[in-house]
N, C-alpha and C positions, 0 to 999 in steps of 0.2 A: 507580808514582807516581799513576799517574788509578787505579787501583782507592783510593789512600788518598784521595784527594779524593772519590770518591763514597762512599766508606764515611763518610769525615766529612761530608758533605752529607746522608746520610741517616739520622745520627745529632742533626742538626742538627735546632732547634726553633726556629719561627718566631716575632718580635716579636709577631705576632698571641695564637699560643698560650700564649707567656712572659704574657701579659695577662690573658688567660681565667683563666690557674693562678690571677693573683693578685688575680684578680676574682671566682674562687673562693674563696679564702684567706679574703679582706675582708669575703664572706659571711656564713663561719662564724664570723673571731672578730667582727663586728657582730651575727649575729644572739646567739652565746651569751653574749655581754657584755652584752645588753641581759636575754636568759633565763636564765644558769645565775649568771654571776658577782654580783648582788647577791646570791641565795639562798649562795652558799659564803660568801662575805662577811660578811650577816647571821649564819648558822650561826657561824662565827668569833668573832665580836664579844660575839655576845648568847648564843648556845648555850641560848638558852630550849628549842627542842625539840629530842629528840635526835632523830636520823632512825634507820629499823632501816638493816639491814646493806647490801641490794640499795640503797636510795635513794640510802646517801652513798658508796655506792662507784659508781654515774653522776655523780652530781653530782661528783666527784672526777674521776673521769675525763674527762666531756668539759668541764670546766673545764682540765684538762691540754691537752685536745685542742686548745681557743680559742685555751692561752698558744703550744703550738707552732704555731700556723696561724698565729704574726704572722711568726713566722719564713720559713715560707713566701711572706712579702709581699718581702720581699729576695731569698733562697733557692729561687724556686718548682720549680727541680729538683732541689735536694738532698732537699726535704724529698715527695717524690714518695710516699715508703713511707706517707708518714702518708696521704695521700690513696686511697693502693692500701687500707691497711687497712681504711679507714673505707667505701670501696666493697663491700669483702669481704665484711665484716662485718653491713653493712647490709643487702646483698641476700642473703645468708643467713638473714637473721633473717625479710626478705621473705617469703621462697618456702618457709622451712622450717616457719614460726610463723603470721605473717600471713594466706596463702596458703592453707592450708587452713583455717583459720578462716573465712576471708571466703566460700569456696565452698562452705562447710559451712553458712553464714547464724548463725554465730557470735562476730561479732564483737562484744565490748563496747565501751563510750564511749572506755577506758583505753588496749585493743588502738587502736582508731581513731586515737586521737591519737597512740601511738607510728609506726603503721603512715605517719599522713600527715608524722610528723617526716622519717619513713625513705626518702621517698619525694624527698628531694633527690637523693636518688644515681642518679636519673633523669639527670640532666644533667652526671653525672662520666663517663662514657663520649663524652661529647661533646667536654671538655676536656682530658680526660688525650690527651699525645701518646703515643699506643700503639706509634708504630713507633719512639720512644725508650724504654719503658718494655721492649719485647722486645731492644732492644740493650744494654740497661743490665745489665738482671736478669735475660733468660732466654738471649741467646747469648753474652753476654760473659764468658769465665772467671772463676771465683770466686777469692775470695783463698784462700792456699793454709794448709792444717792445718797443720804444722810445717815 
């Protein structure tokens, strides 16, 4: 019985933390609703220019990302994957793209601005609770194939 109380204790996430997630949340859909969502919006409406391929398939996406991050504002542990991803993702593109660009003294205006977009994910290791994120997703059995 105390082994399950401390395993629920230490599966547990603090009111503190619950507030970060969604203080993180509030971030991103404030910051892309001010950034992304007129531009999808416009495009919609008016469709005067077309975008090529790579432009509106971001714009699409992280306008996806904005709509599920409000979910997030209710939800801030179900919706944990989308924050793990977007950590993933971003610090890949960091250290793979960024990274040796910059120490090559190659960076252009476009890299720059993507690179200082990218560089929120600085303060997701701060907020994500890790010792729920290893109890959730990396010890806890998976559901099962058939």
């Amino acid at each position: 019985m105390n082994q399950i109380k401390s395993t629920e204790k230490m599966n547990e996430v603090s009111l503190l933390r619950l507030y970060l997630l969604r203080a993180l949340y509030l971030l991103i859909v404030v910051g892309l609703a001010i950034v992304q969502w007129p531009e999808v919006l416009l495009q919609l409406i008016h469709q005067e220019k077309s975008w090529d391929l790579m432009e509106g398939v971001v714009a699409c996406m992280l306008t996806a990302f904005s709509a599920l991050s409000i979910l997030g504002l209710r939800y801030p542990l179900q919706m944990l994957p989308l924050l793990l991803w977007e950590f993933v993702w971003k610090s890949i593109w960091l250290i793979v793209v960024a990274l040796p660009l910059w120490s090559a003294g190659q960076m252009d205006e476009s890299t720059w601005a993507t690179a200082s977009a990218c560089l929120i994910v600085l303060i997701f290791p701060f907020v994500i609770p890790w010792r729920f994120v290893f109890a959730h997703y990396v010890k806890k059995h998976g559901d099962r194939w058939r």
